[in-house]
N, C-alpha and C positions, 0 to 999 in steps of 0.2 A: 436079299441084296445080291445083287449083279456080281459077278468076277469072272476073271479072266479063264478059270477053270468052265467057265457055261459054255465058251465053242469048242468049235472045231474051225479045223484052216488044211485046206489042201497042200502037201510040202510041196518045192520045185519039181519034185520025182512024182510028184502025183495020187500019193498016197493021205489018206484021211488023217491027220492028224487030233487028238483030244488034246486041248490046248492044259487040260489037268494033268498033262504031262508036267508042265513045268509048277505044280503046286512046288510051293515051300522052298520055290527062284523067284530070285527078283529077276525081272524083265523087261529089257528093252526093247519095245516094238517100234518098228520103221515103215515108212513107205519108201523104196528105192528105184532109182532108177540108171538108167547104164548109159547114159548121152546128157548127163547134166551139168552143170556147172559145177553141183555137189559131188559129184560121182565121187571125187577122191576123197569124201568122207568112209566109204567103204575101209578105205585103210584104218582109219582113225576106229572103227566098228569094232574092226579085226581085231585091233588090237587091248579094247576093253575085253572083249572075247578071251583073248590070249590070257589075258592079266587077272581076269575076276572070274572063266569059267568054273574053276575047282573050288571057288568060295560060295557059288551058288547062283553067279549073272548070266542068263540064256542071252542073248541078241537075236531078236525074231526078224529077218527083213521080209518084205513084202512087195516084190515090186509094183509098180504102178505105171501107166500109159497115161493119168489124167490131167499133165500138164506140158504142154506141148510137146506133145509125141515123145517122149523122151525115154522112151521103153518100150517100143515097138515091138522086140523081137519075141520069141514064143521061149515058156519056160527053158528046155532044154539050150535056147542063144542066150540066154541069160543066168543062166549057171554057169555056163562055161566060161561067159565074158568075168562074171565077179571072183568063180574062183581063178584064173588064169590070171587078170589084170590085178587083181586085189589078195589073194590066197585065201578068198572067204572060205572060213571052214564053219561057221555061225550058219543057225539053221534058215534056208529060205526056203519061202514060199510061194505058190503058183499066184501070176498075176492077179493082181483082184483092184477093184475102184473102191477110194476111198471117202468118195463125196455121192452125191445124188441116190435117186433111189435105188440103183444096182450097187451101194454098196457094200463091203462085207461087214456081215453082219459083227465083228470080233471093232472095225471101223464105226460103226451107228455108236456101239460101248461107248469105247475112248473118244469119242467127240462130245456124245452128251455129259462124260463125267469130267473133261477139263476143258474148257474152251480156250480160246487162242481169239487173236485180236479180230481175224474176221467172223467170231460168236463159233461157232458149230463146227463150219468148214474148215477144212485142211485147206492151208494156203499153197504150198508148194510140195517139192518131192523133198524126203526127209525130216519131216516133222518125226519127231521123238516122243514116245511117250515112256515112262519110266511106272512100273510097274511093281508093289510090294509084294511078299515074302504070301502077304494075302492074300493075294489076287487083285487087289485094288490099287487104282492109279493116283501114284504117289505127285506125278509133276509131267508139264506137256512142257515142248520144248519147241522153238523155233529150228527153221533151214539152216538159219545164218549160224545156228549156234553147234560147235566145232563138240565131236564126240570127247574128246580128251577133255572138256570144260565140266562134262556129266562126273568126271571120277571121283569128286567129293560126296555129288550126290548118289551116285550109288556104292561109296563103301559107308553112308549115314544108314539106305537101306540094306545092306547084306551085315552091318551090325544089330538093327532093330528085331 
């Protein structure tokens, strides 16, 4: 069985990461991006981060470029932009697609284990997926759905 501890994901800074770093965290993993309409979810991010890190919740962001340009810029413009406008201190990750065949392979995962209303694909930037204590994805989440509305569902997981 599949979990989240089988990749890897390159950080913003470029470094390999073993995603079995975060065994035995629940995990929020994002696609993000820094020109959207979403963007001021980053706040709402930060602040589960704030609230749930030292109980065991990682927030993984990941930017993305694959829905209308909306993350253009290269890792290092986009560190700067989330931790400066946002005070992301949540771990992010170097640009990656999260649809078609170039996408990350940590992305193939979580689409085939929760689908969303268009089946497989990620519909927009900031799809949410929530992640157990196991490795395995607990609930997928819509754009429209505000980080702060997650906090039940992950103090359900960082108690289980």
């Amino acid at each position: 069985m599949t979990t989240l501890s089988d990749f890897t994901a390159t950080s913003i800074d470029g470094e390999e990461v073993p995603l079995s770093a975060y065994d035995g965290k629940v995990a929020l993993v994002v696609n993000t991006a820094s020109q959207c309409g979403f963007t001021p979810q980053l706040e709402g991010l930060e602040q589960l981060h704030q609230q749930y890190a030292d109980r065991g919740l990682a927030v993984l962001g990941f930017p993305c470029n694959q829905f209308g340009n909306q993350d253009p810029g290269s890792d290092e413009e986009i560190g700067a932009f989330c931790q400066k406008n946002y005070g992301v201190s949540f771990d992010m990750f170097s640009k990656v697609d999260v649809n078609g065949d170039d996408a990350h392979p940590v992305y193939q995962w979580l689409r085939e284990e929760k689908r969303g209303i268009l089946g497989e694909k990620i519909k927009w930037n900031f799809t949410k997926f929530l992640v157990g204590k196991d490795g395995r994805v607990i609930k997928r989440y819509g754009s429209t759905t505000k980080p702060e509305k997650l906090a039940g569902d992950i103090e359900k997981a960082l108690s289980a």
